[in-house]
N, C-alpha and C positions, 0 to 999 in steps of 0.2 A: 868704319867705325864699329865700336864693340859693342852691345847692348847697356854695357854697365855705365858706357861714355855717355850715349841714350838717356837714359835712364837720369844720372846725374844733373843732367840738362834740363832734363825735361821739371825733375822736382824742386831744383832753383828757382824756377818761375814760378813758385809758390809764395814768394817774399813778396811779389807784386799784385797790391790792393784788384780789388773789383771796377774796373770801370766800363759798367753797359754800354753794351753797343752790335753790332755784329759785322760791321764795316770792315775791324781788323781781321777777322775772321774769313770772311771773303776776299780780303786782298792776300791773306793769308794763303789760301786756298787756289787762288788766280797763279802766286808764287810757284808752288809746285803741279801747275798747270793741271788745277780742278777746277773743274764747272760744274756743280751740280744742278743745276735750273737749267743745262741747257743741254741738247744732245739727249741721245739714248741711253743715258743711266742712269741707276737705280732710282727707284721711286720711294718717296720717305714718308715717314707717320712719325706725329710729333705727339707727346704724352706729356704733360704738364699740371703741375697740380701741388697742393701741400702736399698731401701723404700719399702711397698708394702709389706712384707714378713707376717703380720699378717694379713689382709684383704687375701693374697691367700691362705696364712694356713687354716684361718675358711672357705674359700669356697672349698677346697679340702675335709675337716673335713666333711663339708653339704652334698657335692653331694656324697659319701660315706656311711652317715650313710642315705640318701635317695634309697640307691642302697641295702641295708638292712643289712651294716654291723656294727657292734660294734667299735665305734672310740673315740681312745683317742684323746685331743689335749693340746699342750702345748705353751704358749703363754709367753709374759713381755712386757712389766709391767703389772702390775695389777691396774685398778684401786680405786676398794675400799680395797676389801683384798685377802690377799695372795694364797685364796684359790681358787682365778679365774684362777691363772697361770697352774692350772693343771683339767681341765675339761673330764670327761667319760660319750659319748652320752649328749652333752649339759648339765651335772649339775658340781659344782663345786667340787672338793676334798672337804671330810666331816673335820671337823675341828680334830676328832677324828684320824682320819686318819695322820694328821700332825702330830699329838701327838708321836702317835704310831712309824712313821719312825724316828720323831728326837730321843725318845727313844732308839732305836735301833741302830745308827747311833752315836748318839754322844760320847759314851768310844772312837771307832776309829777317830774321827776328834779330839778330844781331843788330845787323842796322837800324831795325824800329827801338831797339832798345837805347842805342846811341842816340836816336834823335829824341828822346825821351817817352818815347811812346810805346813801352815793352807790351808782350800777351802776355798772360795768365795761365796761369796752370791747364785751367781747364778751358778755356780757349785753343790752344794749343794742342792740349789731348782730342778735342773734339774735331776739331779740323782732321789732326790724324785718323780719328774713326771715319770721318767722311772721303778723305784719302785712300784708307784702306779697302773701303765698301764700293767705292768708285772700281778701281784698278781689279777688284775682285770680282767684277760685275754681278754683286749680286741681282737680283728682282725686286727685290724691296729691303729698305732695311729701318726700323723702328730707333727712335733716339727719345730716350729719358730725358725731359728738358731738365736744367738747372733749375735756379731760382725762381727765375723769372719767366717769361715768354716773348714781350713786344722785344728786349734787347739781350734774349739771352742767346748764347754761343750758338747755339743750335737751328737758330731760327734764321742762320746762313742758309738753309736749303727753303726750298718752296714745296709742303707735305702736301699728300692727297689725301691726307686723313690724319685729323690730329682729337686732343680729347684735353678737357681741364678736368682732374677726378675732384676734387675736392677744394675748398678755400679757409683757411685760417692766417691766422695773425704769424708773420713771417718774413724774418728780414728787413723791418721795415725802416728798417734807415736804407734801405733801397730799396724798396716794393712801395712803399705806404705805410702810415699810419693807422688806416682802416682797411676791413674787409672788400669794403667795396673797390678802395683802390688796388688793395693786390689782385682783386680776380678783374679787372678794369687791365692791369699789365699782363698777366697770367692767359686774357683770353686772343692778343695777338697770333696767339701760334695757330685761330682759324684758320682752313684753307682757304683759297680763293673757288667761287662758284659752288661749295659742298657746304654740307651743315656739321656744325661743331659738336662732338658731342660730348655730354656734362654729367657731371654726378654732384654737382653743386646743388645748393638749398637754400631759400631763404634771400637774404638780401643779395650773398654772392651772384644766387641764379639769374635776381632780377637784372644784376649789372652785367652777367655774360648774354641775356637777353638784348637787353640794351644795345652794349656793343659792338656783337658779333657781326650783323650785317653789316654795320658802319665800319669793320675794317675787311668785309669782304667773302663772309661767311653768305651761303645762302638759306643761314637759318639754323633754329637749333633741336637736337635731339638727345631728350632728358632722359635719363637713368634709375630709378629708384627704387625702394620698396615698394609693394603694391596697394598699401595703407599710408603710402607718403602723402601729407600736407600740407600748407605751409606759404607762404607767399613764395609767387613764382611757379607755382605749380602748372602745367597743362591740365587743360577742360573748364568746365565749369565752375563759378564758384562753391557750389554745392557737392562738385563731385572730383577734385582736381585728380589726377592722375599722370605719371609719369608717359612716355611713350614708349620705354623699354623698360618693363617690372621685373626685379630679382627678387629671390627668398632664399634663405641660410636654412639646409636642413638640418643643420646641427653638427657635430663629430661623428662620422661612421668606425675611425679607430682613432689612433692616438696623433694619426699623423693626416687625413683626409680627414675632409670634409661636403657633405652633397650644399649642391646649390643648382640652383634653376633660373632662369632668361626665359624671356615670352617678350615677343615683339612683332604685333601685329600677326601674319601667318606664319612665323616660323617660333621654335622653341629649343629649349638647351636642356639636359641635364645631364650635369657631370658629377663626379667625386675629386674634386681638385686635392692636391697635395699642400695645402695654403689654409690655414685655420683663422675662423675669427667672422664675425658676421660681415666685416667693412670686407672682405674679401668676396661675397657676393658682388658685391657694387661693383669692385675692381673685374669681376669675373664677365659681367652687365657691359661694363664698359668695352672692356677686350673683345669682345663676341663683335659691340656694334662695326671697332674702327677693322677689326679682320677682314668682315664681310665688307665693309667699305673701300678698302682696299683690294679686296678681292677681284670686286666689279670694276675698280679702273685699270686693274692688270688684266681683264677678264680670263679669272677663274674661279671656278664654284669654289668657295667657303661651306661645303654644308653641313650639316649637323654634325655628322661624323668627325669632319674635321674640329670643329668646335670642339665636340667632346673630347675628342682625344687629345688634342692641342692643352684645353683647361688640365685634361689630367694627367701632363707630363711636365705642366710648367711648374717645377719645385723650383726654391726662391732661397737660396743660404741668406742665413741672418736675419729672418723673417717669422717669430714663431717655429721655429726649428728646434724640432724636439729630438733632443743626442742620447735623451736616456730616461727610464720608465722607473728604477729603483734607485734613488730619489729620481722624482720628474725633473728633469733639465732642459731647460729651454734656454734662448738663442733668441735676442732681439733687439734689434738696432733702432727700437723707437727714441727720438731724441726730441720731441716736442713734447705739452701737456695731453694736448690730443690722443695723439701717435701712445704713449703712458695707458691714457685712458681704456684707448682700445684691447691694448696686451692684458689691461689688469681684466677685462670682459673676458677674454679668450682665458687664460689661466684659469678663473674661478669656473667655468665648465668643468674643471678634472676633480678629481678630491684629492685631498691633501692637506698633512698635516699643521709642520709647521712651513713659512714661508720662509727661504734665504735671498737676499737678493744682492747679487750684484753689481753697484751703479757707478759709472763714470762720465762724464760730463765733457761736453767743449763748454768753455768758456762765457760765449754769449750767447748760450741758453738760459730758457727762464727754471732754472733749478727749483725754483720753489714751484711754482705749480705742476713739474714734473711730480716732485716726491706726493705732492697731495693726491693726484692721480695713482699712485703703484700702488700697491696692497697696503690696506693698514697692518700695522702689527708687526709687520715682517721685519726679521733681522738682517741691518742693514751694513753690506761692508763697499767703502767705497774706496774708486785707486783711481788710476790715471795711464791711460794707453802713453804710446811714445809720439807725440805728437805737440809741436808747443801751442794748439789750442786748447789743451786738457785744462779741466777746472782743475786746480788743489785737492786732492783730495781730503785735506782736515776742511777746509771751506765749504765741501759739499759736504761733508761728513754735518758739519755743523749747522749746516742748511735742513738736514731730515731730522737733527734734535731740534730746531725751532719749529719743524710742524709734529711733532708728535711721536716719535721715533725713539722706543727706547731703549734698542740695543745697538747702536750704530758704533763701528768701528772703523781706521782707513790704516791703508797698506799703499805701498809704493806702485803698484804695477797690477796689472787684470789679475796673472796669472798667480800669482800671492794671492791676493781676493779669491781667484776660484779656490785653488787651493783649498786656501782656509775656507770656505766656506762648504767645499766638500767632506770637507774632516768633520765639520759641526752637523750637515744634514744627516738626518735618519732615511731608512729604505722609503718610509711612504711621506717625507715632505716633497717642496717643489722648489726647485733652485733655479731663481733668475737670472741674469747676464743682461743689462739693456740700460739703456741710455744714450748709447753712442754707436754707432758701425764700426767705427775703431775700436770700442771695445771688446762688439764683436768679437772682430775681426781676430785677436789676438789669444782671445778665448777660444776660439777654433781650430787654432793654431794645434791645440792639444789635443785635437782626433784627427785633426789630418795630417802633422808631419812626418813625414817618412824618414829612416835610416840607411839609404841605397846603397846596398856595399858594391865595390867596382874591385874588377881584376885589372891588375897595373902589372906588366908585365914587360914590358920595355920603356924608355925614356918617352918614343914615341906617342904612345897608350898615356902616359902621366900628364901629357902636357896638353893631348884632346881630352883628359878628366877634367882640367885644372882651366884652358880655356873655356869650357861649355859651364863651369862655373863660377864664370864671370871675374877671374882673378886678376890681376894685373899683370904685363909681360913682365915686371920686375920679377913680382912675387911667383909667376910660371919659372921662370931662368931658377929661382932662391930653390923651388920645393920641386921639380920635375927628377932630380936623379936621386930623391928621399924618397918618393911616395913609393913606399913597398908596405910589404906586410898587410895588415888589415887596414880596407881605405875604405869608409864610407863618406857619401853626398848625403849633407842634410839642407834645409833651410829653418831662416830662424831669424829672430829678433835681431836688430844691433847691438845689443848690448849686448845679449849672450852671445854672439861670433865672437864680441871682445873678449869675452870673459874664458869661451871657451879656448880661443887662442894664446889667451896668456897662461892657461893653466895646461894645455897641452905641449905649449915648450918649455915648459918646465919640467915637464916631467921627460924631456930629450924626445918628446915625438914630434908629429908636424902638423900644423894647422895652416891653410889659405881659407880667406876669406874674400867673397865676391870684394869688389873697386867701389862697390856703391859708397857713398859717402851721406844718406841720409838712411832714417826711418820709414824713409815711404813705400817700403817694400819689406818683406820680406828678405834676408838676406842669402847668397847660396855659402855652405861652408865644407870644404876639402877636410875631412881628420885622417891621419896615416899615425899609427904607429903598432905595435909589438901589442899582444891579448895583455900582457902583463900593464903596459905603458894605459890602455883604455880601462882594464879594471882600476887602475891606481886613480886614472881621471873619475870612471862614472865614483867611486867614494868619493872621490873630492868634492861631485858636485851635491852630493846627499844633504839634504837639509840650506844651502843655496838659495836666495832670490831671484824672485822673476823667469821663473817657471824652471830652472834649470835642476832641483833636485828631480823632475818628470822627467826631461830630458838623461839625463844617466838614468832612471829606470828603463826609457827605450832604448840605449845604448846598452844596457845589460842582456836586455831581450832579445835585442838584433844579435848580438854577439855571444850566445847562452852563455855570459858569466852571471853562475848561480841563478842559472834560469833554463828551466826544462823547457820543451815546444809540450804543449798540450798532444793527449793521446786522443785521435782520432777513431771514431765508429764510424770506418768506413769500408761499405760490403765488396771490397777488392782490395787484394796484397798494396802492402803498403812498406815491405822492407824490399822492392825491387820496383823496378818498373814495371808498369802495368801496361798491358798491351787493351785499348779499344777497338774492336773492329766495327765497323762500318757499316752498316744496312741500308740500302737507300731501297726504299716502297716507289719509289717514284718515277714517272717517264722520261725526264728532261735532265735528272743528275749529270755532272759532267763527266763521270768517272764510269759511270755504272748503270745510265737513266735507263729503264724498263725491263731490266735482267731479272728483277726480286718483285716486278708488280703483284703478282699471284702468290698470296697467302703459302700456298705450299711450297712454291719456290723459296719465298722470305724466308720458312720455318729451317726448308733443308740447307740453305747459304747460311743461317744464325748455327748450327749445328756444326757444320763443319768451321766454321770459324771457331769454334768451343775447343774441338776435336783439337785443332791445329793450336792451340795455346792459348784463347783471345782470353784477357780475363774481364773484360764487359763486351755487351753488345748496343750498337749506340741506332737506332732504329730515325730514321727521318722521312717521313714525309712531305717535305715541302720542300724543294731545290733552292738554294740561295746564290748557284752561283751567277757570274756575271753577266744581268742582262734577262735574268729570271723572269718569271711572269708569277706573280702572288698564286695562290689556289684559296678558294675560301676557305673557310672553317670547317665547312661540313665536307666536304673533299678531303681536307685534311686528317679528318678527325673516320672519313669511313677509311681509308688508307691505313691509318697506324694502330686503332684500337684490336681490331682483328688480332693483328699480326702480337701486339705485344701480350694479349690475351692466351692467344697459342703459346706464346715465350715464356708462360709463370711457370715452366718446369723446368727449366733450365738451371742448369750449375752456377751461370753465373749473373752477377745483376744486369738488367735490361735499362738501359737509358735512351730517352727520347728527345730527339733534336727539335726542339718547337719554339716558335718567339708570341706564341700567343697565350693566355690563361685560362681562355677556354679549355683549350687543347689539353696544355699541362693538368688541371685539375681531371680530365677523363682519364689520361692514360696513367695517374696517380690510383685513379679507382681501378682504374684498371689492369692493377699489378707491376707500373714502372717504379723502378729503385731509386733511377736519377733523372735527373731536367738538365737538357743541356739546351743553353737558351746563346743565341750568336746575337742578340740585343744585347745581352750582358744584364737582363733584369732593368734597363731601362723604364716599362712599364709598371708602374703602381701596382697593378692587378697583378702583377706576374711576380712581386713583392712578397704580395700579401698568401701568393698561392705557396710560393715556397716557405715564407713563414707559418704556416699553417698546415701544411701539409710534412715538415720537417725533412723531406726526403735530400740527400746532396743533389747541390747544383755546382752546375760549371756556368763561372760567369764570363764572357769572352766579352772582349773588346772588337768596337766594328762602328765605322761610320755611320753604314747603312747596308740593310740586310731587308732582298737581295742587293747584291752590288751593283751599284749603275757607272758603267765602263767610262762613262767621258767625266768620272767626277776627279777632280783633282784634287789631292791634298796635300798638304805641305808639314814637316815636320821639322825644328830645329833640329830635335834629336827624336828620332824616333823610339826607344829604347822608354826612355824618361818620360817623353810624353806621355805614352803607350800605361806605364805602373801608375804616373798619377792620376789619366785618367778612368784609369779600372781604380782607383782608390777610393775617388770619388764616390764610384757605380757599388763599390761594397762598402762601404759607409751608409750610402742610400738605404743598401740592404739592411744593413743594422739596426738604423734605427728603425727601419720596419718590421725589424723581429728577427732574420734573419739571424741564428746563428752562424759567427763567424766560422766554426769548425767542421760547418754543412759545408763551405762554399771551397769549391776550384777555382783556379784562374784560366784561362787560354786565352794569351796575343792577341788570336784573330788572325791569322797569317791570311794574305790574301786579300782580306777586308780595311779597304785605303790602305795597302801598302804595296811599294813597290816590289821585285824581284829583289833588289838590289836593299832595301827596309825591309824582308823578312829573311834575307842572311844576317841581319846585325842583331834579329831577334834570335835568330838560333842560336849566334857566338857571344850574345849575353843574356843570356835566360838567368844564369845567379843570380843576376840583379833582381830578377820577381823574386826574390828571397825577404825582398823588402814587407811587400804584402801579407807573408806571414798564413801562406795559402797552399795548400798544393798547386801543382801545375801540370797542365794540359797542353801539349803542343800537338797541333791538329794540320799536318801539311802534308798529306799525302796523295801525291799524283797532280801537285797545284802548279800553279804559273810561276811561281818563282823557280821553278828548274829550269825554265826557258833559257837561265844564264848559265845552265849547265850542259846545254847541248840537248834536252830531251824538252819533251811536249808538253802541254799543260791539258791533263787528262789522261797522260800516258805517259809516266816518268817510273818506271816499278825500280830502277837503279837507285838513282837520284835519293829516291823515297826512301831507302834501305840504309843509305848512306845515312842523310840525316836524321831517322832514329836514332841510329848508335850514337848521333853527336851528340842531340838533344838529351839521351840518359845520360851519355857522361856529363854533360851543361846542368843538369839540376832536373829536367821534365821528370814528374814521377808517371803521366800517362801519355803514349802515344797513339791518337788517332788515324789509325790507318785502314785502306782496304784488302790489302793482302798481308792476310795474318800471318803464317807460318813464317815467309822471310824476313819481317818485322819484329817475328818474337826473336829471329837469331841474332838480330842485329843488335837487339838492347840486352840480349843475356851477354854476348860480347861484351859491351858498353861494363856494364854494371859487376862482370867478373874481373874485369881488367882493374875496376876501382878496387875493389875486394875480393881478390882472389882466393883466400882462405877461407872468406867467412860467406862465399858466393854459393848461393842451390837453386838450379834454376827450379 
């Protein structure tokens, strides 16, 4: 089965109503012979709540797999595709994987369906995440409830730790009528023998009081501010107090914000990447269920972990701020409440005027939404691709009955953003919220990519044309066409349609993924001639629903009438550039304790100068497999020395560090560049190269060092690899990051196989997508192992794949023996241009 087959299947089950329960779900599950209650697998935490429940999910997920265990997470919506709902250790469910379980699955939902008893979307999806986290074994893995709790999908597993954050009025032609009844269904997801813990208030608290023992809780553990009141409270009536106090320190920049935990003898204080006061509480909560869980897997959770966990957990679609001239934020609040809180968070920044863009599902309460957002604000409203979207003239008509008196509506998010881009000034602040679909499609426009692919045989056309989900019809129609310029994008339905019918007209070629719904993302194949693509990107100029944008990145990708920006960058930049290698360190695998001694380091960086290298890349701390960390200050007496001695040097000195400590010294300390194997993963390590302005290399990597028994999987490793370094510089972005600072490097080596970093060398063009220089770092590694030589000792091998890598696109190679390296890429690079070639 194909993913797309998948995929189709699975968003069918969306026609079929809600009907609580978790029975089907666990026969479900019995089907493709899972048991999660029983046997040695994974242990679960359940997160349920009105608002808040997936912002505390990922920080639970964070400070867990910080604490160094294996964690699944499961989330909804998704917002580009389907495969974000079910994530192991931060990466998404392989598409292959989707494949496989609906395979598996579908004879029995079949048959329930025949007998009139079909699943649900999200029934079904959820099983799947439970499926997936089972067979992957991971150690724990966190699940976002639904709606509900006493009969929602997820409450198939039996957690060791689960949490209600919140209780409003929601859904209640299934929850209740009142408060008390939804947090009354809400608080089923207790464990059994553990206490529940809450961030509820008020009458909610009293009913999760009430009935947490009585379905098996051993009790409950409140969350609050530490001037919280109010019925329900812990302590005295004179002195009520929560048993776990949070405080919101405010915005530290545009994008973090500090908060604090104290409960009983231990304490927190992070700078989460999650803005907003109600993000404390989420942070309160996160802290309790980690450590809760910690203790039944017995493993310490400690501060550390905490802290670091809180401030790596970034939340897309959540207060997500894309951009500082106008402020542009990113928020999928879809209730009054959820409104409420975004318009508290926004009014912290200054700013002029307000634009905002709203879209709606259906049976929300639209009008107490609009009286929560900003007043004043001009208001443009559309409609994602979804058939629960309000009308847009209906909601349109909804913010002029409360008050609203520039309100406008438009067919689609991406018209709305649009337009609403065009009308903001530098210092207003532009909203996006209402909906996660809306999100969702709104984001569409900083993260899709343009991946150009080499088609070079029938062969090559028809692994482009499979891996983007195309039909075998439509592979057989376009496999002996796709020549010339081919890029892979993803995109809307409507625009595949749209770009499909105006690319064969113009005699070029379009495939479009098999999907047959909206509820993804779609993948789309273009092939034709520079001439055939400029004549499209005009065509789509001035275009709805995002697609004049679209031919602007197809202008860009393709320089029609579009320069690459000029880079300040302190190494050639019309050749390849040769890095050489410094390892300060004992345990290196190439070179560990040759260069430990300062004057060894100075005379090794000198003759690599001598012999061609045009940077020198200095490390201290070994990452490779099976490493052992060195602390900070080991790290930091190792490297600042040696780069200190290195500020005379001819050429720039870069430092291989994943820490910000680290980076911010050897910055003062006269380094040029940061070459970070987290890829800027870290917040700090964000803010250090935004601020410090020096280039960075941002690498893609698991996990750094590499621990040898981790396995990963890739559909395509190639694809995977660009988006998600796209991600990791996006991240960068909007944390200030200059895009023109930033390199890219694969990661060769880091989760990848022998056999997955030759498909990275024979497709490097493709990083052409990111729009970045490129770093290819493989010298003396394991993947020569398929070439007959050693991993640590391959000086052939290594030689070989330079020259490939410069003729592939790499503009720098990271190597330890410079002089045969620099012959190899002057080769490489004269062969391209031998007239206009110096080394």
């Amino acid at each position: 089965m194909h993913y797309h087959e998948a995929a189709n299947f699975l968003f069918d089950l969306r026609r079929f109503g809600v009907d609580p329960g978790v029975e089907s779900v666990q026969e479900l599950l019995a089907a493709v012979d899972v048991s999660p209650n029983e046997g040695d697998g994974p242990a679960y935490v359940q997160v349920a709540g009105t608002n808040g429940k997936g912002s505390t999910a990922r920080m639970v997920e964070s400070a867990l797999r910080e604490a160094g265990l294996s964690v699944g997470l499961y989330t909804s919506p998704h917002l580009e595709t389907m495969t974000e709902r079910v994530r192991i250790d931060g990466r998404e469910m392989p598409r292959s994987a989707v494949a496989e379980f609906v395979e598996e699955a579908k004879p029995w939902l079949v048959d329930r369906a025949a007998e009139g008893a079909p699943l649900t979307f999200f029934e079904v999806v959820t099983a799947m995440g439970i499926w997936q986290f089972e067979r992957a074994d991971v150690d724990v893995a966190v699940l976002e409830v639904g709606m509900g709790g006493e009969l929602d999908a997820t409450s198939a597993v039996g957690p060791i730790a689960s949490a209600v954050t919140n209780v409003s009025l929601e859904h209640t032609g299934v929850l209740g009528d009142t408060v008390e009844e939804i947090a009354e269904t809400k608080v089923h997801v207790a464990p059994a023998g553990r206490p529940l813990v809450t961030g509820t208030e008020g009458a909610a608290l009293s009913t999760v009081r009430e009935v947490a023992t009585d379905v098996g809780a051993s009790g409950v553990i409140t969350v609050g501010e530490d001037d919280w009141q109010g019925e329900g409270a812990t302590g005295s009536d004179e002195e009520p107090h929560p048993d776990v106090t949070v405080s919101y320190g405010g915005r530290v920049t545009h994008q973090q914000a500090a908060v604090s935990v104290a409960g009983g003898d231990w304490s927190v204080d992070a700078e989460i990447p999650l803005l907003g006061e109600h993000q404390a509480m989420n942070a309160g909560i996160a802290c309790v269920l980690a450590q809760q869980a910690g203790d039944e897997l017995g493993v310490d959770v400690d501060r550390t972990a905490l802290e670091r966990g809180l401030a790596r957990a970034d939340w897309p679609g959540r207060f997500e701020v894309m951009g500082q001239s106008p402020l542009t934020v990113l928020d999928g609040a879809h209730n009054p409440e959820a409104c409420e809180t975004v318009t508290e968070t926004l009014s912290t920044f200054d700013y002029d005027d307000c634009h905002l863009v709203v879209a709606a599902m259906h049976d929300k309460d639209t009008a107490e939404m609009a009286v929560a957002l900003p007043d004043g604000a001009k208001v443009t409203t559309c409609a994602p691709a979804t058939d629960r979207a309000q009308d847009p003239e209906v909601l349109a008509k909804t913010f002029e009955v409360q008050g609203y008196e520039t309100v406008r509506s438009t067919g689609s998010v991406a018209n709305a953003l649009s337009m609403a881009r065009d009308d903001a000034g530098e210092d207003d602040a532009l909203l996006v919220t209402g909906s996660l679909y809306a999100v969702a499609e709104a984001r569409a426009t900083w993260t899709r990519l343009q991946v150009p692919k080499r088609v070079d045989s029938i062969d090559e056309a028809e692994t482009v044309l499979r891996d983007a989900q195309v039909s075998e019809p439509g592979i057989w129609r376009m496999r002996g066409k796709a020549d010339h310029r081919v890029l892979h994008t993803r995109v809307q339905q409507r625009q595949a349609e749209y770009l499909k019918q105006e690319m064969l007209s113009l005699d070029g070629e379009c495939s479009a993924s098999a999907l047959r719904s909206g509820g993804e993302l779609h993948d789309v194949v273009l092939s034709g001639t520079m001439a055939q693509f400029k004549r499209l990107a005009e065509k789509l100029q001035g275009q709805p629903w995002g697609l004049s944008e679209l031919g602007r990145e197809l202008r860009e990708q393709l320089g029609i009438q579009h320069s690459p920006p000029a880079r300040d960058l302190p190494w050639p930049q019309d050749r390849t550039a040769v890095m050489g290698v410094l390892n300060v360190t004992p345990d290196s695998f190439h070179d560990g304790g040759e260069y430990e001694r300062i004057e060894d380091a100075v005379e090794q960086a000198e003759a690599m100068v001598a012999a061609g290298a045009d940077l020198i890349d200095v490390g201290g701390e070994s990452t490779r497999p099976g490493a052992t960390p060195v602390e900070i200050e080991e790290e930091l007496d190792r490297v600042v020395p040696v780069v200190e001695r290195l500020d005379d040097l001819d050429v720039p000195v870069s430092v291989d560090t994943r820490r910000p400590e680290v980076a911010r010294a050897v910055v003062d300390a006269g380094a040029d560049v940061l070459n970070d194997v987290e890829g800027l993963q870290d917040p700090a390590m964000r803010r250090v190269a935004a601020e410090t302005g020096v280039p960075v290399v941002l690498m893609h990597s698991i996990e750094a060092p590499v621990d040898p028994d981790t396995e990963v999987h890739y559909d395509d490793v190639v694809e995977e690899t660009i988006r998600e370094l796209h991600e990791r510089l996006l991240a960068a972005e909007k944390a200030g990051v200059d895009r023109e600072q930033v390199v890219i490097d694969p990661g060769i080596g880091f989760g990848k196989t022998a056999r997955e970093s030759f498909a990275l060398l024979d497709r490097l063009g493709e990083f052409e997508a990111l729009g970045c220089p490129l770093l290819f770092g493989h010298s003396h590694k394991s993947m020569f192992e398929l070439t007959g030589e050693q991993a640590g000792d391959a000086p052939h091998s290594t030689v070989a794949a330079s020259a490939l890598a410069a003729r592939n696109g790499a503009d720098i190679v990271r190597v330890h023996d410079v002089a045969e390296n620099v012959a190899a890429v002057n080769v490489a690079d004269a062969a391209e241009d031998p007239e206009g070639f110096e080394p």
